[in-house]
C-alpha positions as CSV (number, residue, x, y, z in Angstrom):
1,X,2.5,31.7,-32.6
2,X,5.1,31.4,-29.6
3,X,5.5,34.8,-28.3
4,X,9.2,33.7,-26.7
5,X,10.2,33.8,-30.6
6,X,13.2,35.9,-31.4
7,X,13.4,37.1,-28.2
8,X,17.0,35.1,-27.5
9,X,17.9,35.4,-31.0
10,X,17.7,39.2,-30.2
11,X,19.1,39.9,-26.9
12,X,21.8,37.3,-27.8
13,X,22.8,39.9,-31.1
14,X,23.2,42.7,-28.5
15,X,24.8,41.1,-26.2
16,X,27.4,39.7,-28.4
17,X,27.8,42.7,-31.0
18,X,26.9,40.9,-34.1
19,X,24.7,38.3,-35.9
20,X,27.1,35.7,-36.7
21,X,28.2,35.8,-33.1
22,X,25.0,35.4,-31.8
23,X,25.0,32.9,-34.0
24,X,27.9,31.0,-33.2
25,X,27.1,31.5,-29.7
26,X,23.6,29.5,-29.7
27,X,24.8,27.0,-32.3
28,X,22.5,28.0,-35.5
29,X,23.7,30.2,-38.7
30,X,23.4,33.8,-38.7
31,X,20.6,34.0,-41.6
32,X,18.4,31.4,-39.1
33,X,19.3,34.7,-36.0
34,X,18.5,37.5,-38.8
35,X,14.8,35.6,-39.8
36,X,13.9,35.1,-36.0
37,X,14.7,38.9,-34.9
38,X,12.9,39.9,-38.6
39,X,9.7,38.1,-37.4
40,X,10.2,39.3,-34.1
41,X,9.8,43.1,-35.4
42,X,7.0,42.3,-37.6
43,X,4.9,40.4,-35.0
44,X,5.7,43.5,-32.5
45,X,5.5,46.1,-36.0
46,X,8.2,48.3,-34.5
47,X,11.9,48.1,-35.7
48,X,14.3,47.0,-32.8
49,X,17.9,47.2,-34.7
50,X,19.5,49.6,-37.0
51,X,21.0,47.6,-39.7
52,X,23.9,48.4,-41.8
53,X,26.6,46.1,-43.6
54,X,29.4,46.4,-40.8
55,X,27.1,46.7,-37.7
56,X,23.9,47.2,-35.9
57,X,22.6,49.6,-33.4
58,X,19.9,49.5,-31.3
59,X,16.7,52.1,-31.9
60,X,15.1,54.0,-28.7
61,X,12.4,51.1,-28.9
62,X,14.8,48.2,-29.0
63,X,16.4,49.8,-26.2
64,X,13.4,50.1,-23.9
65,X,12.1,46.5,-25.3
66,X,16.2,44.9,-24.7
67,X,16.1,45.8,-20.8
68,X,12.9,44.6,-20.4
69,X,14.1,41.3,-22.1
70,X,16.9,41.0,-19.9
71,X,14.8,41.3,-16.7
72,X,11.9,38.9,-18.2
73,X,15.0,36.3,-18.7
74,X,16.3,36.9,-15.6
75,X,13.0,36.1,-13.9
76,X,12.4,32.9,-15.9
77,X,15.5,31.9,-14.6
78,X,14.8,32.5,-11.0
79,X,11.3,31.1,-11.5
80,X,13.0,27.7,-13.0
81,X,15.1,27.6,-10.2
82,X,12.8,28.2,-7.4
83,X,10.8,25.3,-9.3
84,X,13.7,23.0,-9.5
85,X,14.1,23.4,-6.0
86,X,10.5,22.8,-5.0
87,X,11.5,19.3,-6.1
88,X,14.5,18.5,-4.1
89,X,13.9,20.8,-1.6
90,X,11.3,19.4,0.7
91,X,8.8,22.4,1.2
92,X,5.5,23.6,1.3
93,X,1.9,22.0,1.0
94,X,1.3,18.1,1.1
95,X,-1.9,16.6,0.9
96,X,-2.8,12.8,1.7
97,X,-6.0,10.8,1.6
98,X,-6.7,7.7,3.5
99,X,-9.4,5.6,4.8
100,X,-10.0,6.5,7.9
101,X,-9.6,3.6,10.7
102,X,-6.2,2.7,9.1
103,X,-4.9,6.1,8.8
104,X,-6.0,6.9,12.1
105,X,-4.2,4.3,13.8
106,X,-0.9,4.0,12.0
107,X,-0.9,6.2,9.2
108,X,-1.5,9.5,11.3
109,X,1.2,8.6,13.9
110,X,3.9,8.1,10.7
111,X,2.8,11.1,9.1
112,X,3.1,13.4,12.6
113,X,6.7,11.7,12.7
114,X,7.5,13.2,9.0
115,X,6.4,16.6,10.5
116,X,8.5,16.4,12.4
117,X,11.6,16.1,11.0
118,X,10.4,18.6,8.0
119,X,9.0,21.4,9.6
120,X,9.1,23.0,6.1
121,X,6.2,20.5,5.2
122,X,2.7,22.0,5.7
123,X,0.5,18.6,6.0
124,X,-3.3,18.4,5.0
125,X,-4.3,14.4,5.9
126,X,-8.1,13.9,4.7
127,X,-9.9,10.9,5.7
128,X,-12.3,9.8,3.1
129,X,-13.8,6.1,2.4
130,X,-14.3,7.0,-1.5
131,X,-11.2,6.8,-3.5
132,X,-10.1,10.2,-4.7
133,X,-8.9,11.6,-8.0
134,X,-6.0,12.8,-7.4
135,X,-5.5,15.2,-9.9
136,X,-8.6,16.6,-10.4
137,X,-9.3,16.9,-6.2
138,X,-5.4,18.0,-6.0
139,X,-3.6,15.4,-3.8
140,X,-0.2,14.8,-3.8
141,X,-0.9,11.0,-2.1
142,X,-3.1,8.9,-1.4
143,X,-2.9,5.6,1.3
144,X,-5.2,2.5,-0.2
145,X,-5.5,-0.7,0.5
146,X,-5.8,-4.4,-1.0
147,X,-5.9,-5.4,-4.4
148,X,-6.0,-1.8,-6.7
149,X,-7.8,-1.3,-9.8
150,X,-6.1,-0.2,-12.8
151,X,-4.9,2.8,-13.1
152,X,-2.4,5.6,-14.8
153,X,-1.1,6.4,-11.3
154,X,2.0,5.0,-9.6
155,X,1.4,2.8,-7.0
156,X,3.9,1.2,-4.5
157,X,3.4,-1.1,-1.5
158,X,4.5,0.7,2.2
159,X,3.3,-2.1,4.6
160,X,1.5,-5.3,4.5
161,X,-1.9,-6.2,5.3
162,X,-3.7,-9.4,5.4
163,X,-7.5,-10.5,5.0
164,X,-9.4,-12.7,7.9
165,X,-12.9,-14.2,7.9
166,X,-14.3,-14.8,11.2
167,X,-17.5,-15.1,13.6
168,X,-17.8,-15.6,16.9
169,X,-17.6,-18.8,18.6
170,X,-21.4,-18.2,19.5
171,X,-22.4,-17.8,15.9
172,X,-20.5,-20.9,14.3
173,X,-22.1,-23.0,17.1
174,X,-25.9,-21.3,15.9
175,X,-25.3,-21.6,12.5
176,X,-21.9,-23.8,12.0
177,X,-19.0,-23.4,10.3
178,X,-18.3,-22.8,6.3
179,X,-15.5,-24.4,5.0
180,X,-15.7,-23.5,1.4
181,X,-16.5,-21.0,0.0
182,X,-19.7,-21.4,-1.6
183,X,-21.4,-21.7,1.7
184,X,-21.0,-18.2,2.3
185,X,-24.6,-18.1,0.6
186,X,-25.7,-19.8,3.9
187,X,-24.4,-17.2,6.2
188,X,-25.3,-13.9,7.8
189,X,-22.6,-11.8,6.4
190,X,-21.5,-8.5,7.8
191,X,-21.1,-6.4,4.7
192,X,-18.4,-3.6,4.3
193,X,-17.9,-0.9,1.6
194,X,-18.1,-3.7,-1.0
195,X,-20.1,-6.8,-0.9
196,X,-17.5,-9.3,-2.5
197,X,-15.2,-10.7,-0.6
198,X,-11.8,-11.4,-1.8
199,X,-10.0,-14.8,-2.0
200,X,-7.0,-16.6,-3.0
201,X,-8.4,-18.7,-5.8
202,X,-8.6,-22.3,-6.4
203,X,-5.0,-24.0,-7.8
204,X,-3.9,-20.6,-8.7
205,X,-0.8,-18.9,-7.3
206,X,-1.2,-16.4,-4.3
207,X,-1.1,-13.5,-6.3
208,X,-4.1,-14.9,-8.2
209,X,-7.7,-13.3,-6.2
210,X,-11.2,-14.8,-6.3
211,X,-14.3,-12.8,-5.3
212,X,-17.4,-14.0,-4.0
213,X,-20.4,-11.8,-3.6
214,X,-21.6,-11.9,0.2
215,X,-24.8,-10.4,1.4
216,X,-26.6,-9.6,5.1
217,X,-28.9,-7.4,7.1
218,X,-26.3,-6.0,8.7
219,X,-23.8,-3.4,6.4
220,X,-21.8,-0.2,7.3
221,X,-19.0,1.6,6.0
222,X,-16.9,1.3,9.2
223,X,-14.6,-1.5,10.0
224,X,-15.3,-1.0,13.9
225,X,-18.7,-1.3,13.7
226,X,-18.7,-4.2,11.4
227,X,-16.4,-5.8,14.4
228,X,-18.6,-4.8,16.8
229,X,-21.4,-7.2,15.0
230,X,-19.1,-9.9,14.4
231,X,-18.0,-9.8,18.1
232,X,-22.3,-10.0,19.2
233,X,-22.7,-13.1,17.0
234,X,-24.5,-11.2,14.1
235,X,-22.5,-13.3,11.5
236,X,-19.3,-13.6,9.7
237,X,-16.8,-11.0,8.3
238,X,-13.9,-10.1,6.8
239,X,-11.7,-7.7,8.2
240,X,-7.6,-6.9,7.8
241,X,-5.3,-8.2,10.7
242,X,-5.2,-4.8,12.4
243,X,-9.0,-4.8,13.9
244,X,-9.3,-8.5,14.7
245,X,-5.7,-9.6,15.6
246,X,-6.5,-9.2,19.2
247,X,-9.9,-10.4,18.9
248,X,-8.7,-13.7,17.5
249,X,-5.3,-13.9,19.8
250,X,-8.3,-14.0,22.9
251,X,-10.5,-17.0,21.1
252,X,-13.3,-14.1,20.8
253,X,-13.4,-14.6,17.1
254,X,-12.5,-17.7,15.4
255,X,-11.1,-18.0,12.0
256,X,-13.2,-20.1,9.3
257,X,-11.9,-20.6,5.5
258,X,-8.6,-20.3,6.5
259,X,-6.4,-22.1,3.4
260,X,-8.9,-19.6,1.1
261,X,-7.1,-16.6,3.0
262,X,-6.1,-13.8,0.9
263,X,-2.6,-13.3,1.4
264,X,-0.4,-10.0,1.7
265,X,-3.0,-7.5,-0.1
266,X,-0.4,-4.7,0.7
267,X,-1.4,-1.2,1.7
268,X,0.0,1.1,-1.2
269,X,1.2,4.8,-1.5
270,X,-0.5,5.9,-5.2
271,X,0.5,9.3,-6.6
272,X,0.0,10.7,-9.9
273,X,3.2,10.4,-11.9
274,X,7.0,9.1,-11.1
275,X,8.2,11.6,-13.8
276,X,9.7,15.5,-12.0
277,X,8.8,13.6,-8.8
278,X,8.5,16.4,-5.8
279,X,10.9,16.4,-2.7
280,X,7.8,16.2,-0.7
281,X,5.9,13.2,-2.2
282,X,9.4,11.4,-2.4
283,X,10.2,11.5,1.4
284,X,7.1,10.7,2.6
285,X,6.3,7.4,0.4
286,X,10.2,6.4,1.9
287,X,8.9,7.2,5.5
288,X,5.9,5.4,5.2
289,X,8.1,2.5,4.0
290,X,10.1,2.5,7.0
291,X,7.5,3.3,9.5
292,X,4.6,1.5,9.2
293,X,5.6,-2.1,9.1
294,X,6.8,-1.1,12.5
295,X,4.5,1.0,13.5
296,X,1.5,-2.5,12.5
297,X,4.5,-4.8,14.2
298,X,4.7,-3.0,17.8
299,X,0.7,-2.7,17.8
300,X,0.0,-6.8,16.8
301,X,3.0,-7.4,19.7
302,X,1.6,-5.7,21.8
303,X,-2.3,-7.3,21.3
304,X,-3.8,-4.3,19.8
């Protein structure tokens, strides 16, 4: 049972003296008004209107239970417009998740930039290397990278990011270089968060992505560390442009398996749903569009 039943039906008949106005007012016939304000009365087992063949009158209850109506409608509307405005407006709490050595680079900069110009924004930015539900965990955002799983969330790409395998010149003179990828077997291999490796695959287009399971005595969660290894000569890894772009500009690390490079895996804004998108989720996927392909261009300029 809806409990909002009859309750327009009836403060429509006061307002406009009558049921076949009240009818004609909310488009449906009088006898569908006189059945919603009948149930109405029996659901509440008090009689609201005094009913006669040329008019109605309120009773002392459907007085008392009419005002309260008009106020309990009034406030729906102010609470549907205050909602409605939460989306267009942009306003209160916003909550992002990223991986940390990206977002804390160029994400974090963009982000302080958005605060900037919305001061109405309260931000929450949480570094995390597991990927987050965001519904269930309550973010508005979240900043991922590469190739994405499937999903029911809405993803779209804010900046590009590509994929390099490469060892020191030290280690490819110890243990020589691979040039397809099968020999990866053969190699020490600096492992990440995930131990396969991601390729553009043989004759395919450069959408299409290969893995290859990689394995090592030396793993960690943290991209710096894992270039820290490489840099020593403890093997080969794979890391995005942004930690070895001035590594390799300096001949400290050497590409290998260069025409098996993944291309542009994208770094991707993913919220929940593009339907009743907020104000707040909507400006800062657009500033992260603008921003951080600049933000990635100034730093590989400049031989970060």
């Amino acid at each position: 049972m809806n409990h909002w039943d009859g309750i327009d039906e009836f403060v429509q008949v006061v307002k406009a003296g009558g049921f076949a106005a009240a009818g004609r007012a909310m488009g449906v016939s009088k006898a569908h008004v006189s059945k919603q304000i009948v149930r109405l009365e029996d659901r509440l087992g008090v009689r609201l209107l005094h009913r006669t063949t040329r008019r109605q009158a309120l009773t002392d209850a459907g007085t008392k239970f009419f005002e309260r109506c008009v106020q309990l409608i009034a406030d729906v509307e102010v609470l549907a417009a205050s909602l409605g405005e939460a989306q267009t407006v942009p306003r209160g709490r916003l909550r992002i998740s990223a991986a940390a050595a990206f977002a804390e680079e160029y994400v974090a900069p963009a982000v302080a930039e958005f605060a900037v110009r919305h001061p109405g924004i309260e931000i929450e930015l949480n570094f995390d290397q597991r990927i987050v539900d965001l519904v269930r965990e309550g973010f508005d955002l979240a900043i991922r990278y590469g190739p994405l799983e499937e999903s029911t969330s809405v993803a779209r790409r804010i900046a590009p990011r590509r994929l390099h395998v490469c060892a020191s010149p030290e280690y490819l003179a110890r243990r020589g270089t691979p040039t397809r990828i099968d020999d990866l077997r053969e190699h020490e291999c600096l492992v990440g968060t995930s131990d396969q490796w991601l390729f553009r695959g043989e004759g395919a287009g450069p959408l299409a992505i290969r893995r290859a399971r990689v394995n090592g005595r030396w793993r960690s969660n943290n991209g710096r560390t894992l270039l820290a290894a490489a840099r020593h000569g403890l093997g080969l890894v794979q890391l995005p442009d942004f930690y070895v772009a001035q590594d390799l500009r300096s001949g400290r690390l050497l590409t290998v398996l260069g025409g098996w490079e993944v291309g542009d895996v994208g770094v991707w804004a993913v919220y929940p749903s593009r339907r009743h998108l907020s104000a707040n989720v909507r400006l800062i996927v657009d500033h992260l569009v603008e921003r951080l392909p600049k933000l990635l261009s100034a730093s590989h300029d400049a031989g970060l």
